[in-house]
N, C-alpha and C positions, 0 to 999 in steps of 0.2 A: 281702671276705675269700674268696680262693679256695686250697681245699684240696683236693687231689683223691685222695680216697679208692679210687677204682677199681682196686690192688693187694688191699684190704682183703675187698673183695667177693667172695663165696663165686657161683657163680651154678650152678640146676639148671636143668633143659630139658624140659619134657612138651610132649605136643601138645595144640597149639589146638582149642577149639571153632568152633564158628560156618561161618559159607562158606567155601569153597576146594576144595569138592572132594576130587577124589584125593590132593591136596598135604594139606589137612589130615588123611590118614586115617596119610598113612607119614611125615610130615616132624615132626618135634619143633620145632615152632617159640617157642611160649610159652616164655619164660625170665622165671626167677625170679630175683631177686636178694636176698642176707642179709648184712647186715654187721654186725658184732656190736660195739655200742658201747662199753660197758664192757673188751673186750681192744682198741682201737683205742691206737694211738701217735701220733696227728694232733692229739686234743684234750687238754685240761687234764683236770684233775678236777671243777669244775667246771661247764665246757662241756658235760662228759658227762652231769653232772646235768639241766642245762637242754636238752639233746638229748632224755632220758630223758621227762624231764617236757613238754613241748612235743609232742613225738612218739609219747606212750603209747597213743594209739591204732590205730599201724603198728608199734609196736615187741611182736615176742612174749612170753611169760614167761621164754623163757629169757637175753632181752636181746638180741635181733635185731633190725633194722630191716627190714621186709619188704614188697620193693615187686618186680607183677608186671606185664608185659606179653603181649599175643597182641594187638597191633593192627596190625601188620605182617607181612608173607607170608614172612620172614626169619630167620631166627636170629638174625644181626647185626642186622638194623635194630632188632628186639628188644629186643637185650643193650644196647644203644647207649642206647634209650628209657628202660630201667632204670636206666642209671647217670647219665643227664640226667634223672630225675625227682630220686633218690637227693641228690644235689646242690643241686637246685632246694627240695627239701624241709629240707638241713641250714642253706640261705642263709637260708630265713624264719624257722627257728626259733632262728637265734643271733644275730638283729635283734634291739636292743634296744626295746621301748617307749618312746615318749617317755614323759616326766610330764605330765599336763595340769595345764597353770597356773589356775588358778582366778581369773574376770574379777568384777569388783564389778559389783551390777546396777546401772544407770542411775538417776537420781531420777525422769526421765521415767514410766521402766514400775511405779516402786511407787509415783509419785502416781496412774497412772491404773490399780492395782490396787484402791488405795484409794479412787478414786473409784466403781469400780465395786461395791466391796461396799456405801458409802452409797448409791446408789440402788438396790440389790437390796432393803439393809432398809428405804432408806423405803418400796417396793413394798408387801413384807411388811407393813410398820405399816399403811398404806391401808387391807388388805383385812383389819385385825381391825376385826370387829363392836364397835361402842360399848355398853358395858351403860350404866344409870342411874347406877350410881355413879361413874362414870369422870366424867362432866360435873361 
């Protein structure tokens, strides 16, 4: 399912940390991206919840989804990153789960479960001490 939200996307712009020099002291390169799911016209009702729910650990209190980049010396290459993760992230989270089917165990593995708790207890029986009145 491919939707492309990127009209929806709010984006702001500060500057990068890290290396670069004099580009990183004057160039705003880090861009943030916020798209707000609940006012979105792309998904159901729904969708949104399970967007909400899947994603509520990127998404803010005020119901933004908030994803940033500074790994590029760009602006653009940036803004670009943000809205290929943005996407990358709505694909996983509206995959459904399979069911997992539930397999019968084998006769095999619960005869030889069973055999192994008889020889633990015979073990056990072995090493109790005989008293008198037991003979």
């Amino acid at each position: 399912m491919k939707i492309d939200i990127t009209p929806e996307i709010v984006f702001r712009t500060a500057r990068s940390g890290g290396k670069g020099g004099q580009n990183v002291n004057k160039v705003e390169t880090m861009v943030e991206g916020r798209w707000n799911i609940s006012a979105s016209n792309l998904f159901s009702e729904a969708q949104k919840e399970v967007l909400q729910e899947k994603l509520s650990n990127r998404v803010t209190g005020e119901g933004f989804l908030l994803v940033r980049s500074q790994a590029e010396r760009s602006q653009l290459g940036n803004k670009l990153r943000v809205i290929k993760k943005m996407h990358q992230l709505l694909e996983q989270a509206l995959v459904k789960k399979k069911a997992r089917i539930s397999t019968k165990i084998p006769r095999g593995v619960k005869e030889r479960r069973l055999d192994q708790k008889k020889t633990r207890g015979e073990v056990k029986q072995s090493r109790k001490r005989l008293r008198p009145t037991d003979i």
